[in-house]
C-alpha positions in Angstrom: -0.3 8.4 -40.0 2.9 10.8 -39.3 3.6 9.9 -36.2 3.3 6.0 -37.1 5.7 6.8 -40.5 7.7 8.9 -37.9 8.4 5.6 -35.6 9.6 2.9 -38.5 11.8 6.1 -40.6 15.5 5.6 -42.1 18.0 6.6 -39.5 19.9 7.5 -42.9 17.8 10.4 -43.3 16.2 13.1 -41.5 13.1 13.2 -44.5 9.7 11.6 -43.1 9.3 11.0 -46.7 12.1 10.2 -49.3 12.9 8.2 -52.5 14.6 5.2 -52.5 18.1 6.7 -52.7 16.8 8.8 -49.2 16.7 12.1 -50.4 13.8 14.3 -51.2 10.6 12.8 -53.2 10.7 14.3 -56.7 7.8 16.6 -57.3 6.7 15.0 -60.6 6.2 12.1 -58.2 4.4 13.7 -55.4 1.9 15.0 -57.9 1.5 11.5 -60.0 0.8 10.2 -56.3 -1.6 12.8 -55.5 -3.6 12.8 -59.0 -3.7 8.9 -58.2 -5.1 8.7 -54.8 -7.5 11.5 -55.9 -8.7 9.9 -58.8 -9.2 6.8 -57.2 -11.1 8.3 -54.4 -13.5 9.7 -57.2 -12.5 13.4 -55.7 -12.6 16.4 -58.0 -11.6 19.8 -57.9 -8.8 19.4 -55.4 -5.5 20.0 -56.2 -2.4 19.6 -54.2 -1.7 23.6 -53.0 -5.9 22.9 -51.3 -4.1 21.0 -48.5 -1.9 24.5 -47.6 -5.8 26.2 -47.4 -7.3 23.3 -45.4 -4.5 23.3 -42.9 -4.3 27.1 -42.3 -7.9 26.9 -41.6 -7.8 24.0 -39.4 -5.0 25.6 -37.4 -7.3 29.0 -36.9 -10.2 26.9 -35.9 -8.5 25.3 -33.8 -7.2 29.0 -31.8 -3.5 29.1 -33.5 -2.8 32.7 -34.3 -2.1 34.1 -37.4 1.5 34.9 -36.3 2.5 31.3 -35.8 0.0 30.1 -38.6 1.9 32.6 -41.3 5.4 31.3 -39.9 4.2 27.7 -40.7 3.0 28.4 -44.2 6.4 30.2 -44.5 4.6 33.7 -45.5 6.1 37.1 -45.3 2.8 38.8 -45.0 0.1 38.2 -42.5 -2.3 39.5 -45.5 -1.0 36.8 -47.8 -1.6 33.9 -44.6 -5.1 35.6 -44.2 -6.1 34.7 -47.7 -5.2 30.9 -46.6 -7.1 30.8 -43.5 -10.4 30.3 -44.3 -13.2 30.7 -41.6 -16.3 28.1 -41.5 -19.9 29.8 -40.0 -19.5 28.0 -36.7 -16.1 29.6 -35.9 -17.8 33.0 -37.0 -20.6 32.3 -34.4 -18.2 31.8 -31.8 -16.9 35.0 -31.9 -20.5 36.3 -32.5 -21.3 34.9 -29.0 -18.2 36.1 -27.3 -19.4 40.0 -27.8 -23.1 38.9 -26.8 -21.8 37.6 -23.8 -19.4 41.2 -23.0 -22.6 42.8 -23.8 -24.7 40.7 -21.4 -21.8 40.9 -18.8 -21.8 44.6 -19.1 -25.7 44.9 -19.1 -25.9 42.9 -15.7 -22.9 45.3 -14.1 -24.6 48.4 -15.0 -28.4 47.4 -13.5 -26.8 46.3 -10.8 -24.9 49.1 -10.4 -27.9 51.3 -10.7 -29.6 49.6 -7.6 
């Protein structure tokens, strides 16, 4: 949807979104807009700031550090990003399975250094 609303843009603005005058949405409207859509999708308990969570999640899932993650999310603190950055069990396997595969590795070096 970005990339689309990228293409068809104002050239009198550098804003992906903006008002009709091209300047920056107001935040009364943003959050009208966002009560809306989540109303009329019948979704509770979500409020606006969940979107910061779900996309510092989604960008540690998918192998972003927390460096560039916390630069993102415009954090001064790695701690505070780390609060953001929620893990999911499979991601937690992963890494599981990476140390049982250094442990394997290391298991098979040392029988075959033995013989």
């Amino acid at each position: 949807m970005l990339k689309a609303k990228g293409k068809v843009r104002s050239i009198a603005t550098d804003l992906v979104f903006y008002n009709q005058n091209h300047t920056v949405l107001d935040k009364n409207f943003v959050s009208y807009s966002f009560h809306l859509v989540t109303r009329r999708a019948n979704v509770q308990d979500f409020r606006f700031h969940d979107l910061r969570h779900t996309a510092a999640t989604r960008m540690i899932q998918a192998g972003k550090d927390l460096y560039q993650v916390q630069r993102i999310l415009g954090h001064k603190s790695p701690v505070h990003t780390q609060r953001y950055a929620h893990h999911c069990p499979e991601s937690l396997r992963d890494a599981v399975e990476v140390l049982d595969r250094r442990i394997t590795n290391l298991s098979q070096q040392a029988v075959n250094f033995a013989k």
